[in-house]
Backbone bond lengths (Angstrom), bond angles and torsions (degrees), N, CA, C in turn:
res aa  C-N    CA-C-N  psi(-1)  N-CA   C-N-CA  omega(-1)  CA-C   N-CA-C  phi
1 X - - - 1.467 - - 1.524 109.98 -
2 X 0.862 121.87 132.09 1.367 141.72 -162.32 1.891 117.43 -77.28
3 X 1.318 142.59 93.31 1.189 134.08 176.12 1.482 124.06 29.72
4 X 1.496 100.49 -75.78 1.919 116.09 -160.14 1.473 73.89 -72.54
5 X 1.669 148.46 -51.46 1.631 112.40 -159.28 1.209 133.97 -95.86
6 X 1.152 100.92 17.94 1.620 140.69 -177.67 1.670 96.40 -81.55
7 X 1.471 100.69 -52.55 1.533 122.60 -170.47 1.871 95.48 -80.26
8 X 0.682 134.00 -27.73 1.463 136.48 -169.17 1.795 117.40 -82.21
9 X 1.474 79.02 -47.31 1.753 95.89 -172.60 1.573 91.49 -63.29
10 X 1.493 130.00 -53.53 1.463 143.41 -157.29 1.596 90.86 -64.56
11 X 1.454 121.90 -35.46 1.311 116.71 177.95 1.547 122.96 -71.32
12 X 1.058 114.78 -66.16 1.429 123.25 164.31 1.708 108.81 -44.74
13 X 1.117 132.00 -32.54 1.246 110.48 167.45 1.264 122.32 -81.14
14 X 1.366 126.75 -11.71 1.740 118.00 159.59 0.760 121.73 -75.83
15 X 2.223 111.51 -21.28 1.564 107.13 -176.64 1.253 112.11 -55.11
16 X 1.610 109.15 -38.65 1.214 109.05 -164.76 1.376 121.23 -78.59
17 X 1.349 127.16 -16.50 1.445 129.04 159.81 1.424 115.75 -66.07
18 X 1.608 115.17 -12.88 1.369 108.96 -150.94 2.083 78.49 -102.63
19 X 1.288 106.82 -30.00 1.772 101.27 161.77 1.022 128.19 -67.58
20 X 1.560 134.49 -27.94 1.381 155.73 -159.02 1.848 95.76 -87.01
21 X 1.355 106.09 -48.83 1.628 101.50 -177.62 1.363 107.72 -85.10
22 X 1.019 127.64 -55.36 1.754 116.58 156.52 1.736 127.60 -19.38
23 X 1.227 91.05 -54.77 1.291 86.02 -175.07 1.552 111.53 -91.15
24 X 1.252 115.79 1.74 1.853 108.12 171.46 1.281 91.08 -92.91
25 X 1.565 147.52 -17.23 1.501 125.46 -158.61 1.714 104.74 -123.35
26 X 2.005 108.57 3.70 1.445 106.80 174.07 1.506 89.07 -139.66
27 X 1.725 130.13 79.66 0.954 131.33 170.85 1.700 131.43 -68.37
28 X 1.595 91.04 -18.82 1.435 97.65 177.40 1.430 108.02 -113.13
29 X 1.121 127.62 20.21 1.726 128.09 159.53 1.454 115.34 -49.72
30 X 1.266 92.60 126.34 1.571 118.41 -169.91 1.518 103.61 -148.41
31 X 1.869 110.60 165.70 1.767 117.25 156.15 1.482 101.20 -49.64
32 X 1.124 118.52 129.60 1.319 115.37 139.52 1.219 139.36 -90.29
33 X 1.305 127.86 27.63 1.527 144.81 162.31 1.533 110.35 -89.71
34 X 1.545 91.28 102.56 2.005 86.93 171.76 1.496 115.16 -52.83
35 X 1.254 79.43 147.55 1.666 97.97 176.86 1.491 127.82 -173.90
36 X 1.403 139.00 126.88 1.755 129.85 -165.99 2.015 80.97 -119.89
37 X 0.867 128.94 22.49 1.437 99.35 138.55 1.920 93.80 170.98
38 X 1.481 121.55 -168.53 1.207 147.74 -129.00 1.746 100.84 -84.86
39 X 1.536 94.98 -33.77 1.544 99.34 172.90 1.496 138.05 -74.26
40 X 1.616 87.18 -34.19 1.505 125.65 -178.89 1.769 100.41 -63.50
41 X 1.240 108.67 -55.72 1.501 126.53 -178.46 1.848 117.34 -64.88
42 X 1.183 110.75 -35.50 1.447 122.19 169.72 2.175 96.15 -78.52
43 X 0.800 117.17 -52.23 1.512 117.74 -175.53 1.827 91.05 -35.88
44 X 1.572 109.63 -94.73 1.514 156.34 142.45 2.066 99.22 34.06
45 X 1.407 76.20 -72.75 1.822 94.19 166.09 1.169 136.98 -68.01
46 X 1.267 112.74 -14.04 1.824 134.51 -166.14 1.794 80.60 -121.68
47 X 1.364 144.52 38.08 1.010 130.53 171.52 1.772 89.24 -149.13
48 X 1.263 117.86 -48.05 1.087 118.37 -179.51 2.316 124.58 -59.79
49 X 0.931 59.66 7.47 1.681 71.91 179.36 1.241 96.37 -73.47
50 X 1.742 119.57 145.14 1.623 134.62 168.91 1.808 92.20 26.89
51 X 1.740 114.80 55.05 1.542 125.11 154.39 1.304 108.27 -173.95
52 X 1.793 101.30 160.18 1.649 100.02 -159.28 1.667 86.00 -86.59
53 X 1.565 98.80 159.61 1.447 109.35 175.88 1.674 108.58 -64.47
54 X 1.495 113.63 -16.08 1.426 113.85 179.96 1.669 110.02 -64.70
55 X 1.159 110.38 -33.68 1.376 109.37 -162.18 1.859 101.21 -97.90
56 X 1.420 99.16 -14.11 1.987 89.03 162.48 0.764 115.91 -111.88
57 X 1.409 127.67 27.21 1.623 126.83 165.55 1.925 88.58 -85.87
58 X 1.469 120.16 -54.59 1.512 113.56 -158.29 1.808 92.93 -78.16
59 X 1.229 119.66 8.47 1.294 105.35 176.67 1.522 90.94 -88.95
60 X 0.882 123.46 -77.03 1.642 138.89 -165.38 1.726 110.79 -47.62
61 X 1.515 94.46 -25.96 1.632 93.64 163.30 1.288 123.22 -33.56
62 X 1.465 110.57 -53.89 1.612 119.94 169.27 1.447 124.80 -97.86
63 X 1.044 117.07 -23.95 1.293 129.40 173.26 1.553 105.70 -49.00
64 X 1.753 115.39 -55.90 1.144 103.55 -178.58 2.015 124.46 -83.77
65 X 1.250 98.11 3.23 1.368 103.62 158.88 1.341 124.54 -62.23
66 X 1.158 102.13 -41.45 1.787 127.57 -164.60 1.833 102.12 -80.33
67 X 1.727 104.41 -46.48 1.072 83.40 -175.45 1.711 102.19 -131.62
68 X 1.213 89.72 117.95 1.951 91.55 161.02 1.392 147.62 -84.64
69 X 1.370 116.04 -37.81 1.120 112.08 174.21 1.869 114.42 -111.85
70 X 1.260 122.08 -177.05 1.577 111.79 -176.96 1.059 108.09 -63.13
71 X 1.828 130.75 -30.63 1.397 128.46 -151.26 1.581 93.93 -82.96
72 X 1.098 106.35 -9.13 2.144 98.53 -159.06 1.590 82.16 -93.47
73 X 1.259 136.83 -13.86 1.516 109.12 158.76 1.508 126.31 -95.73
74 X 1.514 112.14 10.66 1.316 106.37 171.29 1.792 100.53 -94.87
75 X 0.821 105.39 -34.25 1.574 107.97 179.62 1.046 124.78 -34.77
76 X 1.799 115.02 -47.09 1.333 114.98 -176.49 1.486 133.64 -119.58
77 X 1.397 115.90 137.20 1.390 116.85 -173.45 1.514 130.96 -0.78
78 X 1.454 132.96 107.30 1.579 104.86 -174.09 1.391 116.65 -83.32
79 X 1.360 110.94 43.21 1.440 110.24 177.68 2.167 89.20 -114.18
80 X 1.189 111.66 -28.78 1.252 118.35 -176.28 1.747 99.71 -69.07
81 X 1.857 110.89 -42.67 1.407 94.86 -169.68 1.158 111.27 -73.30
82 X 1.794 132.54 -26.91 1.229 134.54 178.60 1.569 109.33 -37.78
83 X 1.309 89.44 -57.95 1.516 87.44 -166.60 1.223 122.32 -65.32
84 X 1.247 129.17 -7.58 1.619 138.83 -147.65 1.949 61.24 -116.88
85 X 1.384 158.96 -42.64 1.415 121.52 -160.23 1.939 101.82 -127.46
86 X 1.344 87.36 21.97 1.321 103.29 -171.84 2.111 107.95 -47.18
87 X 1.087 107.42 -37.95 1.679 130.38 -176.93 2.000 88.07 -59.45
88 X 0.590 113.48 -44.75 1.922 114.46 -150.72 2.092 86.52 -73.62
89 X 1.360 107.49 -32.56 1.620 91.25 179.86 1.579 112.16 104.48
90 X 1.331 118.83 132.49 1.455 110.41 -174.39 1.280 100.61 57.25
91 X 1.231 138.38 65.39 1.605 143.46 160.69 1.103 123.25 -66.29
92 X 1.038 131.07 -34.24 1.646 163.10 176.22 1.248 106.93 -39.09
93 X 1.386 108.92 -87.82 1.414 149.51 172.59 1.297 102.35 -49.34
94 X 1.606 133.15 -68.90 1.282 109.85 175.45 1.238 125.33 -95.35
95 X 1.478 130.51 7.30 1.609 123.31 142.35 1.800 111.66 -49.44
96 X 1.105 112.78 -47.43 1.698 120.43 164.64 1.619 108.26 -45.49
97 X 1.302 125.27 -83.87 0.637 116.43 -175.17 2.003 133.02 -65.08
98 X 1.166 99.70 -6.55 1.461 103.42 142.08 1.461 130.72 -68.36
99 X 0.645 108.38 -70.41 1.575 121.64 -161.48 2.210 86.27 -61.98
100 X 1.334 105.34 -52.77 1.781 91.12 -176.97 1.600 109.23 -56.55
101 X 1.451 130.12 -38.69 1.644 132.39 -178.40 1.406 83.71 -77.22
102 X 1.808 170.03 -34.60 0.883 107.61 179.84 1.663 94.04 -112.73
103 X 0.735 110.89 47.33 1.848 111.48 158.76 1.805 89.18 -83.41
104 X 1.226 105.23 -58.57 1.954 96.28 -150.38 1.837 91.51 -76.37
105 X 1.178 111.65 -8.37 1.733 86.98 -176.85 1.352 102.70 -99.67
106 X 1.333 129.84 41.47 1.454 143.99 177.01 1.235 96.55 -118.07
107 X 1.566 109.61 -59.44 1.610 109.76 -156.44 1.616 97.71 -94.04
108 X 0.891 135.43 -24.89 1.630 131.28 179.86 1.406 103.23 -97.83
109 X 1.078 126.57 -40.53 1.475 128.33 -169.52 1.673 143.30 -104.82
110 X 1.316 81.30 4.01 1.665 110.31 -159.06 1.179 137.74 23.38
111 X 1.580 102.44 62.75 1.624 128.65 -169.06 1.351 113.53 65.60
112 X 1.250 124.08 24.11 1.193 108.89 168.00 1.859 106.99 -135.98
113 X 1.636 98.41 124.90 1.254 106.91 158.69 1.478 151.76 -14.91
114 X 1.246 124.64 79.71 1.208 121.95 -145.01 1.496 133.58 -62.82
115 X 0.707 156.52 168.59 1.855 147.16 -131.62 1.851 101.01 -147.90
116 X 1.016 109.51 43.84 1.686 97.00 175.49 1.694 95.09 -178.01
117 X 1.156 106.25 146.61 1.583 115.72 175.76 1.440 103.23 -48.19
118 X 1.638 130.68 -66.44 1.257 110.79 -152.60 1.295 125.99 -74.74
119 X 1.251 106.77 -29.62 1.580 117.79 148.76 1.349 133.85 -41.16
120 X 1.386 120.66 -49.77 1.601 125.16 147.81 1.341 113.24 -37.06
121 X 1.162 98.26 -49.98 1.925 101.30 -160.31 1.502 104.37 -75.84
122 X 1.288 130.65 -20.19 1.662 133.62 173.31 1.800 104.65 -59.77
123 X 1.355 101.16 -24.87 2.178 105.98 -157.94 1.702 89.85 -69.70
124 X 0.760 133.69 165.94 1.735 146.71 175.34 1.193 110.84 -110.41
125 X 1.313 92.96 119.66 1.584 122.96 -168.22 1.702 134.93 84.12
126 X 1.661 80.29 14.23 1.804 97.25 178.77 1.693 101.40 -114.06
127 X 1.553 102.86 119.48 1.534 118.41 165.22 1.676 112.81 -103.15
128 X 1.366 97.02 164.80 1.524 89.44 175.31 1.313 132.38 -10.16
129 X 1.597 97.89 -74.48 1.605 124.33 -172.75 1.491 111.56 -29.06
130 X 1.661 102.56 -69.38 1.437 115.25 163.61 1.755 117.38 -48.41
131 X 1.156 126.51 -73.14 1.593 106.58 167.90 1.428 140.39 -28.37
132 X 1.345 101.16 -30.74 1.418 111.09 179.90 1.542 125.78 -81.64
133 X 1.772 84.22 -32.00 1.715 94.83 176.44 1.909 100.00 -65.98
134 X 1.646 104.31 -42.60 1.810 84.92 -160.75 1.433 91.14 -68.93
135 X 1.524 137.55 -60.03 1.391 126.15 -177.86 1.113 141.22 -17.62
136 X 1.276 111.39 -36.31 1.509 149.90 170.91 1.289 120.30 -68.30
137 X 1.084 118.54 -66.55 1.504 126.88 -165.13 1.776 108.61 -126.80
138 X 1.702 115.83 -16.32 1.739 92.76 148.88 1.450 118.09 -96.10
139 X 1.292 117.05 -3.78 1.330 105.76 -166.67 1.908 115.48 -141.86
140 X 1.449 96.80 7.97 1.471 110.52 173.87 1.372 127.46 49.76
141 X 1.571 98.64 39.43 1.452 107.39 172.56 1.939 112.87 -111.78
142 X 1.052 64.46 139.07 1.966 71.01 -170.76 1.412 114.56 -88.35
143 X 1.586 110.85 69.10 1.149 101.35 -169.72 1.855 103.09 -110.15
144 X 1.046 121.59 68.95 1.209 110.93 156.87 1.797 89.26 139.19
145 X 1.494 124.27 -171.44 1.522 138.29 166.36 1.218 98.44 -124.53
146 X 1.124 109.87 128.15 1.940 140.79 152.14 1.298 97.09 -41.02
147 X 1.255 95.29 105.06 2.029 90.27 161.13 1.919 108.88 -117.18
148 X 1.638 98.70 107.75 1.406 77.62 172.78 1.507 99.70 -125.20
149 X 1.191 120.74 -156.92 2.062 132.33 -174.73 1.519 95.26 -37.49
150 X 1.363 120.28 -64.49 1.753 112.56 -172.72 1.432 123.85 -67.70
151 X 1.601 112.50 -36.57 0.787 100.98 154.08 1.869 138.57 -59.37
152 X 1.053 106.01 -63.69 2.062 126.06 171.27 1.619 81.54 -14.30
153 X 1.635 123.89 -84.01 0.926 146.41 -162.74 1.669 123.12 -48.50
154 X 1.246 109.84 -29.52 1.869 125.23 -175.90 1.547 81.85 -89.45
155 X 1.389 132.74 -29.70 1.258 115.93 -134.03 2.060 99.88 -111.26
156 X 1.041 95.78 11.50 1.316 110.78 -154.67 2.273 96.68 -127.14
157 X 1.435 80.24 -47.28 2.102 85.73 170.23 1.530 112.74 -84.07
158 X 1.236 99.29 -16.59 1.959 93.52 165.64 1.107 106.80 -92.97
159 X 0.865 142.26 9.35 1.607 133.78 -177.64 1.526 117.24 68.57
160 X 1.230 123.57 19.67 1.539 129.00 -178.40 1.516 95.49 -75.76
161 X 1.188 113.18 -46.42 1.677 88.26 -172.31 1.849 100.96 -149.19
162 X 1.222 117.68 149.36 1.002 116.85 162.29 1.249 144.09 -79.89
163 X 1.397 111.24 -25.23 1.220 133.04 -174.21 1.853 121.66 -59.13
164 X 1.185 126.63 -179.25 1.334 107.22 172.81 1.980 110.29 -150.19
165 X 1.092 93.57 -0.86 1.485 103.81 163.63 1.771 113.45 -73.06
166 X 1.388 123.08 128.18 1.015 108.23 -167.85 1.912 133.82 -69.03
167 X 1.929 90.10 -19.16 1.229 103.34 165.96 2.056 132.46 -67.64
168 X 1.531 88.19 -16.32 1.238 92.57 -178.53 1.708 100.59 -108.39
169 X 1.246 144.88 24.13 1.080 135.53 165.88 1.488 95.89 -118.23
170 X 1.403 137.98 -7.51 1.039 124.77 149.12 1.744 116.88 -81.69
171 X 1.112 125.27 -30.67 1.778 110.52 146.55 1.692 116.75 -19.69
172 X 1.065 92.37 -99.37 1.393 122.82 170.59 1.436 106.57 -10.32
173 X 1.724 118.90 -62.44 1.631 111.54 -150.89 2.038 80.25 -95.61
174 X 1.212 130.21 -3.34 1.574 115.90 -171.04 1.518 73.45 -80.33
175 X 1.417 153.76 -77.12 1.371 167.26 -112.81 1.669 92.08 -69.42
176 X 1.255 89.31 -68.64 2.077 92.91 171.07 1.315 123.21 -75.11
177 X 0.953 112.02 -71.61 2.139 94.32 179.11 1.196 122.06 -78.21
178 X 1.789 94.97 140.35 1.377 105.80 -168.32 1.636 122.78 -52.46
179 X 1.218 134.37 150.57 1.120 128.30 -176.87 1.567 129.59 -61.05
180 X 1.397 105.16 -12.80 1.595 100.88 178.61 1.684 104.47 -93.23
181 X 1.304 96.73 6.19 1.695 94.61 179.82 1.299 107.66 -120.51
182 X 1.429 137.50 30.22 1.236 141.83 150.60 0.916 128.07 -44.18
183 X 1.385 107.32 -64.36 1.951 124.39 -168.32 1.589 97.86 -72.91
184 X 1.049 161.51 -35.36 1.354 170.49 132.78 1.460 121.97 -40.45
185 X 1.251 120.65 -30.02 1.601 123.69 -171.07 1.875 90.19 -80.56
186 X 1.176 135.23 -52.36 1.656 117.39 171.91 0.811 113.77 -36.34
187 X 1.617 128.97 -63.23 1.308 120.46 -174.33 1.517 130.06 -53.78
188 X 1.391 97.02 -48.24 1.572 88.81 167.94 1.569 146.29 -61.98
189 X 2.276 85.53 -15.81 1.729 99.05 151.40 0.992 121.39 -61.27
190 X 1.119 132.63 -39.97 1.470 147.82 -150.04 1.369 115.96 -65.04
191 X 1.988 88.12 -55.28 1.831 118.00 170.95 1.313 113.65 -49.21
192 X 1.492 110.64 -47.44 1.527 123.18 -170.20 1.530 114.70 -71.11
193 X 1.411 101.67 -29.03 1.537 99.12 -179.28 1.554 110.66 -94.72
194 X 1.080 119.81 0.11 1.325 120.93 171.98 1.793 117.53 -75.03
195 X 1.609 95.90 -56.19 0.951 123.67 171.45 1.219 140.49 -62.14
196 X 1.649 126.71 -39.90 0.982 114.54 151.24 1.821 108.00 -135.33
197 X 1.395 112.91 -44.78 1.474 110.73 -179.86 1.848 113.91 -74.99
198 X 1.775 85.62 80.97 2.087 78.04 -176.85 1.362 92.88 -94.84
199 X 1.273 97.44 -172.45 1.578 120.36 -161.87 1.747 108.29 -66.18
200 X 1.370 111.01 -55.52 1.617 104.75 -160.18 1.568 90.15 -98.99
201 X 1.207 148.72 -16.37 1.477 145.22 160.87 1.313 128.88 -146.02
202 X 1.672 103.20 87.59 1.559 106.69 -178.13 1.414 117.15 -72.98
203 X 1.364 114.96 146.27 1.738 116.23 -175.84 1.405 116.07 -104.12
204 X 1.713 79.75 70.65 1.848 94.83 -178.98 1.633 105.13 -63.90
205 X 1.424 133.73 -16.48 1.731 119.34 -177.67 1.865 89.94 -82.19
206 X 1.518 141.27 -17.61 1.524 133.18 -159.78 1.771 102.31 -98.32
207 X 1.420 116.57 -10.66 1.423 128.07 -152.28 1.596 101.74 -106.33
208 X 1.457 93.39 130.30 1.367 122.69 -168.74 1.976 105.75 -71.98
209 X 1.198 109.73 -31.24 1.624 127.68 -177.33 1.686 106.32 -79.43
210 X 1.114 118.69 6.28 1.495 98.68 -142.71 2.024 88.77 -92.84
211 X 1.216 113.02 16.04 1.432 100.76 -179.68 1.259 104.04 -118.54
212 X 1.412 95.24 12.59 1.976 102.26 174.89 1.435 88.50 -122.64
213 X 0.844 142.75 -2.24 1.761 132.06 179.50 1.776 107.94 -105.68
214 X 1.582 117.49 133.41 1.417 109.89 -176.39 1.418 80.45 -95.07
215 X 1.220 146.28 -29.93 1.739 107.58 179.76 1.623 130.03 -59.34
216 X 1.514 105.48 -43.73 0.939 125.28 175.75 1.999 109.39 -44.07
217 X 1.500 107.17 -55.57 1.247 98.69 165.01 1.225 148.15 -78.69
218 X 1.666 114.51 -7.39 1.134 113.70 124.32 1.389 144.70 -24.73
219 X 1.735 97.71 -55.43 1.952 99.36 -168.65 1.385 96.26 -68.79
220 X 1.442 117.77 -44.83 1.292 102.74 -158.00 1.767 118.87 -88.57
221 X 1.533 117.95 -4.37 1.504 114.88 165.03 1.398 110.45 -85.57
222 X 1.686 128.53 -8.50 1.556 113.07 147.22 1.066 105.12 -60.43
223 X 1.434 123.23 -74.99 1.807 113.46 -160.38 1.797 101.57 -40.16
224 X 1.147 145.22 -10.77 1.200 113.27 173.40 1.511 117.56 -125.87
């Protein structure tokens, strides 16, 4: 066996401890963007950009009262939808890019949300990230890992990947975790970085991972 799979195999087997403890200590990790179905969830995500999912869940509270199907956001003024998501930030841009993703899933798709990456990826203002989340979690296809800020960041102090482009740290983490644990392994980044590994002070001495993480052992053989 050859060096790099020597190095690979050793990887994938921490990945998988590094999933195994995640998922016994964040059992209820889930999206946290409300949503009762595929449209709601593509909206949700195309709002959550540069905003916490806390603050587009109470947007969409009403938002999705107001609007149900794709056509009821082409209908109306995008100076009316701004304002109805005006709170989430960059309104502009993603009132645009609403109303254009569900313009084409009317006229190409006939209101319904489309079911395959490349098709997602044609709607305006949907990148990977966003495809993967609805694939994932409206429609339970495991096509790829969500890489967003907590993740990039969890995924980069465990040593899963080095890289920092978001397309290539999803390489990287599809290469190591197994595929039925894709659609779920973000979230449990997500959990983890909330919880204890946040951004400006992770609590690598409180963290259950920290003998599978080389940053983590870093922080803590300075402190001593």
């Amino acid at each position: 066996m050859k060096k790099g799979a020597v190095a690979m195999s050793g990887d994938k087997k921490r990945a998988g401890q590094i999933v195994s403890r995640l998922k016994k200590s964040y059992p209820d990790a889930r999206c946290s963007l409300n949503h009762t179905n595929p449209l709601e969830l593509l909206v949700a995500t195309i709002l959550s950009a540069q905003c916490t999912d806390e603050r587009v869940n109470v947007v969409t509270a009403e938002l999705f009262r107001k609007y149900r199907r794709a056509e009821d956001y082409t209908r109306v003024p995008q100076e009316e939808l701004e304002q109805d998501i005006r709170s989430t930030g960059f309104f502009r841009n993603k009132a645009k890019a609403i109303q254009g993703a569900c313009r084409m899933i009317v006229e190409k798709h006939k209101g319904r949300v489309p079911e395959t990456m490349e098709e997602l990826l044609e709607l305006p203002g949907v990148a990977r990230k966003t495809a993967n989340v609805v694939l994932g979690n409206a429609y339970g296809l495991a096509s790829g890992v969500v890489v967003d800020t907590h993740v990039s960041r969890l995924s980069q102090r465990l040593g899963l990947s080095s890289e920092e482009q978001p397309e290539k740290i999803e390489r990287d983490l599809c290469e190591l975790i197994p595929r039925k644990e894709w659609i779920n392994f973000s979230h449990l980044l997500i959990a983890h970085g909330r919880a204890v590994c946040k951004a400006r002070a992770p609590l690598c001495s409180e963290c259950f991972l920290v003998e599978l993480c080389p940053t983590g052992k870093e922080v803590l053989s300075a402190e001593y």
